[in-house]
C-alpha positions as YAML, in Angstrom:
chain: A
units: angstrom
residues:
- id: 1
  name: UNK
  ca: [-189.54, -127.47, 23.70]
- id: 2
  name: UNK
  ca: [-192.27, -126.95, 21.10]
- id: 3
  name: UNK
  ca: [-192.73, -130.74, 18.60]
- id: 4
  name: UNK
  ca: [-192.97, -129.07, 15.02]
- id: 5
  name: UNK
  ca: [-194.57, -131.18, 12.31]
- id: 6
  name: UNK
  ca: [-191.48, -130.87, 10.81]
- id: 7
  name: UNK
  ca: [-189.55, -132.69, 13.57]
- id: 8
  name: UNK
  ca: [-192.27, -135.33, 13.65]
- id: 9
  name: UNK
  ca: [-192.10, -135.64, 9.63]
- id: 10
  name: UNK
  ca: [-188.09, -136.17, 9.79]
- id: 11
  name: UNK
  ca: [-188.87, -138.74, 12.54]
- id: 12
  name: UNK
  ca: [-190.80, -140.43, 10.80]
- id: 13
  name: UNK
  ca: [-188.88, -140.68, 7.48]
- id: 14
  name: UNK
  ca: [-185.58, -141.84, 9.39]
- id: 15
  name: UNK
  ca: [-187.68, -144.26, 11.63]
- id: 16
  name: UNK
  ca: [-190.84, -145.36, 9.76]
- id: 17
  name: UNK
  ca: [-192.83, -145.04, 13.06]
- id: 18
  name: UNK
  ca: [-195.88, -143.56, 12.66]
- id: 19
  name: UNK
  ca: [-197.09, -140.60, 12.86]
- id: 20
  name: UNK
  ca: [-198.71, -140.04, 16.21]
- id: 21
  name: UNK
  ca: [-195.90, -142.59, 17.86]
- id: 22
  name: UNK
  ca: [-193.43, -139.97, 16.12]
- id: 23
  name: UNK
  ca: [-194.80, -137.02, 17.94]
- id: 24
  name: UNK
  ca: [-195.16, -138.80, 21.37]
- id: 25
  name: UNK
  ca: [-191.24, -140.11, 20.89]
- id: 26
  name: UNK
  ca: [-190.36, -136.27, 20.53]
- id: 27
  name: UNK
  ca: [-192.87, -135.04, 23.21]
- id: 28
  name: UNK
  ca: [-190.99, -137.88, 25.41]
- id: 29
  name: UNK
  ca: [-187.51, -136.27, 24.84]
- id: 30
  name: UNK
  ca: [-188.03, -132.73, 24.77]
- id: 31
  name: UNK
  ca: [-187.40, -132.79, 21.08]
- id: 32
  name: UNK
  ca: [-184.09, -134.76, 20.81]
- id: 33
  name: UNK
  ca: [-184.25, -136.48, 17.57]
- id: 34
  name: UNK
  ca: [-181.34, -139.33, 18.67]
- id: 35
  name: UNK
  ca: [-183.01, -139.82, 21.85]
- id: 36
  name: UNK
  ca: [-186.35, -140.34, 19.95]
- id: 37
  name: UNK
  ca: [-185.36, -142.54, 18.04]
- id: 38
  name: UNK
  ca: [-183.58, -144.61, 21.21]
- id: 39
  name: UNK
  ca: [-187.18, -144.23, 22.64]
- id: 40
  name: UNK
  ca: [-189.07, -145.33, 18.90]
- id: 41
  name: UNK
  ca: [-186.54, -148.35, 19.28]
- id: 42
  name: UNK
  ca: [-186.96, -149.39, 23.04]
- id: 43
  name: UNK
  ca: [-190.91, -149.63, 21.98]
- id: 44
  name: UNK
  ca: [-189.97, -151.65, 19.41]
- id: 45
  name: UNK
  ca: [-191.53, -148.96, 17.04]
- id: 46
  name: UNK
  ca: [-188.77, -148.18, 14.70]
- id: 47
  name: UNK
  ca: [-186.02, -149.63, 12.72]
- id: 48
  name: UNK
  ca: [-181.97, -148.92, 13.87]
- id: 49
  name: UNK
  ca: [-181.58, -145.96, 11.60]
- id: 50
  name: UNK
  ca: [-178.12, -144.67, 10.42]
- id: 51
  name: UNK
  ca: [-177.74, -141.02, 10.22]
- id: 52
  name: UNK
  ca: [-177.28, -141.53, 6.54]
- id: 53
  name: UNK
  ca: [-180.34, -143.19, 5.92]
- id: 54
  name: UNK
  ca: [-182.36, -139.76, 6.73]
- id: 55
  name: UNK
  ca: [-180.17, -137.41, 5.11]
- id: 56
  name: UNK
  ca: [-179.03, -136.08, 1.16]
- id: 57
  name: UNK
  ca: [-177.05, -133.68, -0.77]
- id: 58
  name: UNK
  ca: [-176.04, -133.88, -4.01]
- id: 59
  name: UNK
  ca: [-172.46, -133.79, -5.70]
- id: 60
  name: UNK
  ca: [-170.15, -136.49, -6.08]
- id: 61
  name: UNK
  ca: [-167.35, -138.99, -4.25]
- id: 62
  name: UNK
  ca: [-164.11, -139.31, -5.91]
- id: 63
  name: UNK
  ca: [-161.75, -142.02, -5.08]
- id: 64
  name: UNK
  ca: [-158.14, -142.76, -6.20]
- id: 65
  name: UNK
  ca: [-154.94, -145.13, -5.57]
- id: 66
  name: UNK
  ca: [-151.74, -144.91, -5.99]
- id: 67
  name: UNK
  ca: [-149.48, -147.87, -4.77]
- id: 68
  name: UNK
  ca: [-150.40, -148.61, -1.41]
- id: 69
  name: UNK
  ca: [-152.21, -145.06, -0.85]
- id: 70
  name: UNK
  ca: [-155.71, -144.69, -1.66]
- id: 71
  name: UNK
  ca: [-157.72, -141.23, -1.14]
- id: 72
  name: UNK
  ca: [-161.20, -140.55, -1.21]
- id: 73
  name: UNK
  ca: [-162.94, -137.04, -1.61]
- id: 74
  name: UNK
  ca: [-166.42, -135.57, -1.10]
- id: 75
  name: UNK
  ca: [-167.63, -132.63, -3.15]
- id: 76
  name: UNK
  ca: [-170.79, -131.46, -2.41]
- id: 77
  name: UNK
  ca: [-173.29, -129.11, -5.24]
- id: 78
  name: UNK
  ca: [-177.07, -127.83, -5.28]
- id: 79
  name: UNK
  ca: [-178.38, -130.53, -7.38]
- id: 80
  name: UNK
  ca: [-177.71, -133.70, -9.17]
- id: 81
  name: UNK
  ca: [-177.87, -131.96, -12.47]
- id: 82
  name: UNK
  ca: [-174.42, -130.99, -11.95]
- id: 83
  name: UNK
  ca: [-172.84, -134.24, -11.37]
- id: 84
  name: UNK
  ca: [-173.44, -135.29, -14.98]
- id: 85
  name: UNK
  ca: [-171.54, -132.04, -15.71]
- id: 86
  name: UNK
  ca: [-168.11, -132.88, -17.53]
- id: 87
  name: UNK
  ca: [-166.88, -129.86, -16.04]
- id: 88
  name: UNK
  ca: [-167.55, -130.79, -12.72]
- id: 89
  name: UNK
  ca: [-166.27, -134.20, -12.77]
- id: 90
  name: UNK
  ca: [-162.81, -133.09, -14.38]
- id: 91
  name: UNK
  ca: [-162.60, -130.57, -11.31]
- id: 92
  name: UNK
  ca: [-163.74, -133.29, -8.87]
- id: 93
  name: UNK
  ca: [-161.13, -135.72, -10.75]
- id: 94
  name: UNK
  ca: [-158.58, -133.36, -10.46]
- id: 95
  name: UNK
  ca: [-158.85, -132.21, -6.81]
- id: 96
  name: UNK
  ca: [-158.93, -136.50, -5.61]
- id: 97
  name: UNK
  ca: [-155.47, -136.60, -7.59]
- id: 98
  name: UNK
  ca: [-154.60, -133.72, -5.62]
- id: 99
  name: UNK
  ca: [-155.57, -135.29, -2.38]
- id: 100
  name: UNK
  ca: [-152.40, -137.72, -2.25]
- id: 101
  name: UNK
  ca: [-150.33, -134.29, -1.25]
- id: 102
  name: UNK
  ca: [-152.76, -133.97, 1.64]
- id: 103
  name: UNK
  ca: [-153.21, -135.32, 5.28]
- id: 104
  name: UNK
  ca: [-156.96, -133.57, 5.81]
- id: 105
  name: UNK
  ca: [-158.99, -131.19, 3.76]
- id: 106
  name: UNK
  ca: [-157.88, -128.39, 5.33]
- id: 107
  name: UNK
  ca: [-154.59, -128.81, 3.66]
- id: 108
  name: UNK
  ca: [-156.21, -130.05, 0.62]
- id: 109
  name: UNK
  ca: [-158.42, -126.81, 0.20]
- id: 110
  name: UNK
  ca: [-154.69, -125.12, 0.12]
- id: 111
  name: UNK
  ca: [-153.30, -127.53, -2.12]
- id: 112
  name: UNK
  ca: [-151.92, -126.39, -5.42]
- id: 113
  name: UNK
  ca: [-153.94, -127.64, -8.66]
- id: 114
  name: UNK
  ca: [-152.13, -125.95, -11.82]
- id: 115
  name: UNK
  ca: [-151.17, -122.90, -10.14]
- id: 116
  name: UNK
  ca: [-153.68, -121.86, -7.67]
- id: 117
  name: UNK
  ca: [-155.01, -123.85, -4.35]
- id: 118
  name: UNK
  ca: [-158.36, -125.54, -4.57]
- id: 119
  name: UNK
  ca: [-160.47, -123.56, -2.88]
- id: 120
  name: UNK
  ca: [-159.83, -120.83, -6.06]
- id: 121
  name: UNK
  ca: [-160.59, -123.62, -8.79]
- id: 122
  name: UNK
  ca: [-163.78, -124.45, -6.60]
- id: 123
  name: UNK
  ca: [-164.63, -120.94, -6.25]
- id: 124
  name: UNK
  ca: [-164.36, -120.23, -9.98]
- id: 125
  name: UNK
  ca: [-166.27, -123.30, -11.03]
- id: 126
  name: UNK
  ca: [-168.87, -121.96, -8.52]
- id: 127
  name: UNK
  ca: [-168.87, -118.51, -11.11]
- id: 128
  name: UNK
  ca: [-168.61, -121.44, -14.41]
- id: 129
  name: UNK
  ca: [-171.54, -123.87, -13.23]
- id: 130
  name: UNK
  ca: [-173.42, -120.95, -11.96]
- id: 131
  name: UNK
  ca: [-174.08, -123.23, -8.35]
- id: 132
  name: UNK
  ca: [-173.13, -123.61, -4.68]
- id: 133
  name: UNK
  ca: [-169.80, -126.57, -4.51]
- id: 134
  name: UNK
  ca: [-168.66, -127.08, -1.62]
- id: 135
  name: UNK
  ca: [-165.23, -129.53, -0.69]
- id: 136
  name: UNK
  ca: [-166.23, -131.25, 2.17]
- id: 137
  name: UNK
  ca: [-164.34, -134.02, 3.61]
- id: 138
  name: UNK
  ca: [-161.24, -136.20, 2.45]
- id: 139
  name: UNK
  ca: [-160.14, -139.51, 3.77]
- id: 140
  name: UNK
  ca: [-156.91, -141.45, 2.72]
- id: 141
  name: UNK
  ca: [-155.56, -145.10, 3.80]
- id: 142
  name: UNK
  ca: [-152.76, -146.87, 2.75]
- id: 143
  name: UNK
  ca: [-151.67, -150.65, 2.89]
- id: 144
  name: UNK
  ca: [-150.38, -153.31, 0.80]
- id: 145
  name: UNK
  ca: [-152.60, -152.96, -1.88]
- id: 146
  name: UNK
  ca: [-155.77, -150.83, -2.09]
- id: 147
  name: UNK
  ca: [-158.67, -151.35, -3.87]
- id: 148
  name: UNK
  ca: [-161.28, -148.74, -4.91]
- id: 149
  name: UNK
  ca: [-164.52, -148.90, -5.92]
- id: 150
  name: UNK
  ca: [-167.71, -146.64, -6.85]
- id: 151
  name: UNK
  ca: [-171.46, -147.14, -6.50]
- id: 152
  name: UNK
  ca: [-173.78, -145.16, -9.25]
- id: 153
  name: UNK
  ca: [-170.41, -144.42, -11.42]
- id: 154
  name: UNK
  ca: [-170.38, -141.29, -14.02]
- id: 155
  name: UNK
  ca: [-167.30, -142.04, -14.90]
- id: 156
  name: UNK
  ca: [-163.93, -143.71, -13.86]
- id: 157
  name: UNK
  ca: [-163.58, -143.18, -9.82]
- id: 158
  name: UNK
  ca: [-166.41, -140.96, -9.44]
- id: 159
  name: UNK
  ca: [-169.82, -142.42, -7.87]
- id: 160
  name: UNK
  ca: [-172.52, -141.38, -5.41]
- id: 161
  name: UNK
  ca: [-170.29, -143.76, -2.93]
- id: 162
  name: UNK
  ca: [-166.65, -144.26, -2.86]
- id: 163
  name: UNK
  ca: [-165.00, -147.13, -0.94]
- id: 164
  name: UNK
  ca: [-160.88, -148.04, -0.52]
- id: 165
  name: UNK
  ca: [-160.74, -150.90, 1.14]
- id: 166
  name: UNK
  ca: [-156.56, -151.87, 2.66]
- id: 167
  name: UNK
  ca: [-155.39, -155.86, 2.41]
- id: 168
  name: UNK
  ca: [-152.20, -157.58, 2.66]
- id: 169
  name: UNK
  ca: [-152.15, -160.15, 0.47]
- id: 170
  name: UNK
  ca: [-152.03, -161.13, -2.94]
- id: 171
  name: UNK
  ca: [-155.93, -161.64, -3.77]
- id: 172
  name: UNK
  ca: [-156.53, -158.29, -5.39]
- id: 173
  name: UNK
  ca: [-159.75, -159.37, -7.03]
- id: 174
  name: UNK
  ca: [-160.75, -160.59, -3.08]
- id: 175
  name: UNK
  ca: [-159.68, -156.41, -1.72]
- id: 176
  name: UNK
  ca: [-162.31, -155.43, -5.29]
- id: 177
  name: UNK
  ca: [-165.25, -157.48, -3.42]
- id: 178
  name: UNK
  ca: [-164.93, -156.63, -0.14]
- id: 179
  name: UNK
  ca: [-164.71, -153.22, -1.44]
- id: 180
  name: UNK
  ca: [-168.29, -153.68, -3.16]
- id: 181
  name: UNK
  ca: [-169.63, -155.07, -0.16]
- id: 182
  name: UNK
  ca: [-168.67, -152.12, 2.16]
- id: 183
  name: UNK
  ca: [-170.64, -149.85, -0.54]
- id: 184
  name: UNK
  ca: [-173.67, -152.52, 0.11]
- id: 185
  name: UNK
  ca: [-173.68, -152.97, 3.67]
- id: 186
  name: UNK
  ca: [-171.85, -149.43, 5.05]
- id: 187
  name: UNK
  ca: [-170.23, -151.20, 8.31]
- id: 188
  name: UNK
  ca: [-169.86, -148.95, 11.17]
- id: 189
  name: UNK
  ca: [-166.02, -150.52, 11.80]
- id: 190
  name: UNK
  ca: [-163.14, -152.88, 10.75]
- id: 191
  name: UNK
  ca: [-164.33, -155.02, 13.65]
- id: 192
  name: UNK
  ca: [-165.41, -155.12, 17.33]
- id: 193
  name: UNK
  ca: [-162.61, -153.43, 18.64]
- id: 194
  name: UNK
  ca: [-162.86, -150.54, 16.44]
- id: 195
  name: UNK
  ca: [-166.29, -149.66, 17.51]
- id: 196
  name: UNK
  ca: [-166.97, -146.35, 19.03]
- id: 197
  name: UNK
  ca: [-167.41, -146.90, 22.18]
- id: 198
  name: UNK
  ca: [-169.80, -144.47, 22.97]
- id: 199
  name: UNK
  ca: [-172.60, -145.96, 19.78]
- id: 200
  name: UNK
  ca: [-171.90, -149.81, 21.83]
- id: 201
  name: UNK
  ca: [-173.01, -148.45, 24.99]
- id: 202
  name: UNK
  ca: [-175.54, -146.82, 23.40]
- id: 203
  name: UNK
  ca: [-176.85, -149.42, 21.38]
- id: 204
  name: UNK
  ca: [-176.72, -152.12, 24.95]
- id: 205
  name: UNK
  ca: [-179.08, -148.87, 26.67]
- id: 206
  name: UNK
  ca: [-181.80, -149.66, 24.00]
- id: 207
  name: UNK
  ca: [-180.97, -153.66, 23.80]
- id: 208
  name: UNK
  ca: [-181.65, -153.33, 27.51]
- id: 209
  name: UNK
  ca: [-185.05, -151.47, 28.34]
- id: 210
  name: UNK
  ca: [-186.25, -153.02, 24.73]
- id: 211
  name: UNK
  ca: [-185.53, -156.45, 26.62]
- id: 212
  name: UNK
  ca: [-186.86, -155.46, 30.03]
- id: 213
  name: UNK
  ca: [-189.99, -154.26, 28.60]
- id: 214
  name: UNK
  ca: [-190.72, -157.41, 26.33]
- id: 215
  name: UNK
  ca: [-189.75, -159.50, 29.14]
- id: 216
  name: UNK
  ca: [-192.65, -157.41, 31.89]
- id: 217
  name: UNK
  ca: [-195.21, -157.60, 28.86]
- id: 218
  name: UNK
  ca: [-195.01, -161.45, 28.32]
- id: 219
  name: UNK
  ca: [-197.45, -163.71, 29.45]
- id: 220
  name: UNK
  ca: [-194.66, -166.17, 30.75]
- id: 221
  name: UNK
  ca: [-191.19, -163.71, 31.93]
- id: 222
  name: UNK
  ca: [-188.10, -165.55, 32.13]
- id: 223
  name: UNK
  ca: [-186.16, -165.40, 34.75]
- id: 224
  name: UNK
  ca: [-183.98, -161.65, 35.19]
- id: 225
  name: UNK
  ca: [-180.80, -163.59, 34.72]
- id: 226
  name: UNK
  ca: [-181.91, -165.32, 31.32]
- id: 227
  name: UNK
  ca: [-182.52, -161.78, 29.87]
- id: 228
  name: UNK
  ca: [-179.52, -160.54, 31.77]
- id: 229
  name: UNK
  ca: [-176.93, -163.30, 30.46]
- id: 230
  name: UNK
  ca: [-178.90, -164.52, 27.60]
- id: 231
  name: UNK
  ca: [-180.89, -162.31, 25.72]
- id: 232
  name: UNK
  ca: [-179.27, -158.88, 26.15]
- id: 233
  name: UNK
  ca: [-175.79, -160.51, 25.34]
- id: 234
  name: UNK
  ca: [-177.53, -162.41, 22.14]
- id: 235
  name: UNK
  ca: [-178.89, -159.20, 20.63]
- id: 236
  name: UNK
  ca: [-175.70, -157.30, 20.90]
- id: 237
  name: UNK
  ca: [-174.08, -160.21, 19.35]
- id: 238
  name: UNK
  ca: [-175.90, -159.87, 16.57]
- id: 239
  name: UNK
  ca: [-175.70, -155.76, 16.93]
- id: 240
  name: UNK
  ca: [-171.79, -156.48, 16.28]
- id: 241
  name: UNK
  ca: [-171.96, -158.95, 13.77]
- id: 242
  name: UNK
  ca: [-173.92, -157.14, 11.60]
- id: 243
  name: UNK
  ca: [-172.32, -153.89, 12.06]
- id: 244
  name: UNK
  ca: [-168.48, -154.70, 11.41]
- id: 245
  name: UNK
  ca: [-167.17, -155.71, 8.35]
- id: 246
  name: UNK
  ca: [-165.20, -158.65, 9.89]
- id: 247
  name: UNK
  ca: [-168.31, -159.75, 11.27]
- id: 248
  name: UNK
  ca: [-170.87, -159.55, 8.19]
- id: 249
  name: UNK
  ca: [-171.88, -162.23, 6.08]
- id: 250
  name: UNK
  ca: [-170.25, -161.96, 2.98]
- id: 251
  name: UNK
  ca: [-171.96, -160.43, 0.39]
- id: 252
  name: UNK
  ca: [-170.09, -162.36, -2.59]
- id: 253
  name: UNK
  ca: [-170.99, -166.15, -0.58]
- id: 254
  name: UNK
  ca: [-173.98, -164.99, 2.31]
- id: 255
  name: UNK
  ca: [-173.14, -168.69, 4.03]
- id: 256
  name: UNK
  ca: [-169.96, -167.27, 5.33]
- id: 257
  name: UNK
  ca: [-168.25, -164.07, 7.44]
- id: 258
  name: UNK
  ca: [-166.02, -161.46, 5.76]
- id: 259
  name: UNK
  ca: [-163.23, -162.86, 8.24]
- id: 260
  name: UNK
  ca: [-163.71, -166.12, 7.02]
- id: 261
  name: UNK
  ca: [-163.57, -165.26, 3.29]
- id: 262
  name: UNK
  ca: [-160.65, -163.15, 3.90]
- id: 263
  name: UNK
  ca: [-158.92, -166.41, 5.65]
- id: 264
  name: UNK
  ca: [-159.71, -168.80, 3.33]
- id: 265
  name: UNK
  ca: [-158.63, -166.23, -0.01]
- id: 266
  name: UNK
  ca: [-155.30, -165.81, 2.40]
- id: 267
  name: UNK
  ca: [-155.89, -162.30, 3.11]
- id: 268
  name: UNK
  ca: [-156.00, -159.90, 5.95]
- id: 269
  name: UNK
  ca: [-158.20, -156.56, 5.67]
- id: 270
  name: UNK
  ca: [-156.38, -154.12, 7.13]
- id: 271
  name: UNK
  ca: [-158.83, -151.38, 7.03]
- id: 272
  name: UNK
  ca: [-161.67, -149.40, 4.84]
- id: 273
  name: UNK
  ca: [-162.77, -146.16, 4.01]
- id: 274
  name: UNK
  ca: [-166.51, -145.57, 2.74]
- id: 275
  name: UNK
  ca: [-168.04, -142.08, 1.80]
- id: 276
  name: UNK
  ca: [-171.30, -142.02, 0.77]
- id: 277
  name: UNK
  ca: [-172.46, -138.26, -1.11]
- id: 278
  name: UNK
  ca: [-174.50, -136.31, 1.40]
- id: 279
  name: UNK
  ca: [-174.03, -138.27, 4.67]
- id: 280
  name: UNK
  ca: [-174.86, -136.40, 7.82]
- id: 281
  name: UNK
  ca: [-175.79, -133.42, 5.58]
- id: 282
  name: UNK
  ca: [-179.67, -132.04, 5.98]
- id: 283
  name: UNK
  ca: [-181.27, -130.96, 2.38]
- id: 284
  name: UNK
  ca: [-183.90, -128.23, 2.46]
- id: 285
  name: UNK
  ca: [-187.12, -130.44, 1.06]
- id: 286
  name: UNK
  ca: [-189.05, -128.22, -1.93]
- id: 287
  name: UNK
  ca: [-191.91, -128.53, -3.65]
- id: 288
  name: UNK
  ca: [-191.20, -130.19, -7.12]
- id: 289
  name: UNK
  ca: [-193.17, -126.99, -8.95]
- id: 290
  name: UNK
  ca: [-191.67, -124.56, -7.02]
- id: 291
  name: UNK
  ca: [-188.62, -125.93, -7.63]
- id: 292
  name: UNK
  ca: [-189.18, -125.97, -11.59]
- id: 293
  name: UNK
  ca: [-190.40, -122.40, -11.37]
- id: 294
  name: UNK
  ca: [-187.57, -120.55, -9.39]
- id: 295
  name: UNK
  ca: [-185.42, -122.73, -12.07]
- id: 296
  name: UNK
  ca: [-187.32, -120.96, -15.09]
- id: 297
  name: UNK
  ca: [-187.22, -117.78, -13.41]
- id: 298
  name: UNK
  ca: [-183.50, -117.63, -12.63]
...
């Protein structure tokens, strides 16, 4: 397929390769961005990029608990102008209290919320606010206790990122830190075992050829069975350390894991949830001007 210096230009922003190692990743792949970057990586060309990292929308996350049942919900706008809007916030507000009578936004967009389902109050603040909203996703986990927490708050339970994190245990202020450090460091999973399979196996494919390659280009190679039972096994270690929250170093005391300040506060995470506004969603770039002008001409 045909490279477009746009698909080099989002390869580059998610990847921080440059630009002519950007267009020969894509040329490589026939134009399949995951596989470029796999291909950016392997060369040792790129950083491990989460889909988040290269995309954004605007709108905001609204989290809630009640008891032992926490719920989390994205709503999605134009611009960032109208997350500062009081109007929008209530309705955001409102709909996340209305998400406890829900198992998945589906049922959620049906809800009632004073007298007509939430897809109608979103559809007439759509008419109010005079922009595209849009109710994306919901997630909900219960436990013991849940804790919530917002990033980039506007006001109480509504943030650019929303996080519930599920103990049992009677360290509440512990559940409130972990829950800040999930909004830091955005683990993939709970821990190893609750990895998608799938992103391990894709993640040992690069660890692999990255390792082979290295190993072919030194002036000394080790022996196939150091890099086989050594190295390979090392950096995946690491891969799964730093990509579960059991695993991570603790934000709150870096000289220990998450695991072991959940042991030693006599705790046991039972499980997270952590939406971030705009994740996996592609925003149409625009000039600045242009953007000033259409806004002056509307």
């Amino acid at each position: 397929m045909t490279v477009t210096a746009q698909m080099v230009k989002e390869l580059r922003d998610s990847t921080g390769a440059g630009m002519m190692d950007a267009k020969k990743a894509l040329v490589e792949t026939d134009g399949n961005m995951e596989a470029a970057v796999d291909w950016l990586r392997t060369k040792g060309l790129a950083k491990a990029a989460k889909k988040a990292d290269r995309v954004a929308a605007e709108g905001l996350v609204g989290v809630a608990v009640s008891g032992g049942h926490g719920v989390a919900v994205e709503i999605n706008s134009e611009t960032d102008f109208v997350g500062k809007n009081a109007d929008f916030q209530a309705m955001v507000h409102n709909v996340t209290k209305t998400a406890f009578r829900a198992k998945d936004v589906e049922e959620l967009k049906n809800a009632d919320l004073a007298g007509q389902p939430v897809h109608v109050v979103i559809s007439e603040a759509v008419a109010t606010i005079g922009e595209n909203m849009n109710l994306r996703r919901m997630a909900s986990i219960e436990g013991e206790h849940v804790a919530a927490y917002t990033h980039n708050a506007v006001a109480d339970g509504l943030g650019r990122i929303g996080v519930l994190v599920a103990i049992s245990g009677s360290d509440h202020t512990f559940a409130k830190q972990v829950a800040m450090h999930v909004a830091a460091t955005n683990p993939l999973a709970l821990s190893e075992a609750d990895l998608d399979p799938v992103v391990v196996e894709r993640e040992l494919a690069v660890q692999t050829s990255k390792a082979l390659e290295e190993n072919a280009a030194s002036a000394k190679p080790k022996p196939d069975a150091v890099i086989q039972n050594n190295i390979i096994p090392g950096r995946m270690k690491k891969f799964l350390a730093e990509n579960t929250l059991l695993g991570q170093m603790f934000v709150m005391n870096p000289d220990i894991t998450v695991a072991e300040a959940a042991k030693q506060a006599g705790v046991t995470i039972t499980g997270f949830v952590r939406m971030g506004v705009g994740e996996g969603i592609e925003k149409k770039e625009e000039d600045f001007a242009a953007e000033v002008a259409k806004m002056v001409s509307a």
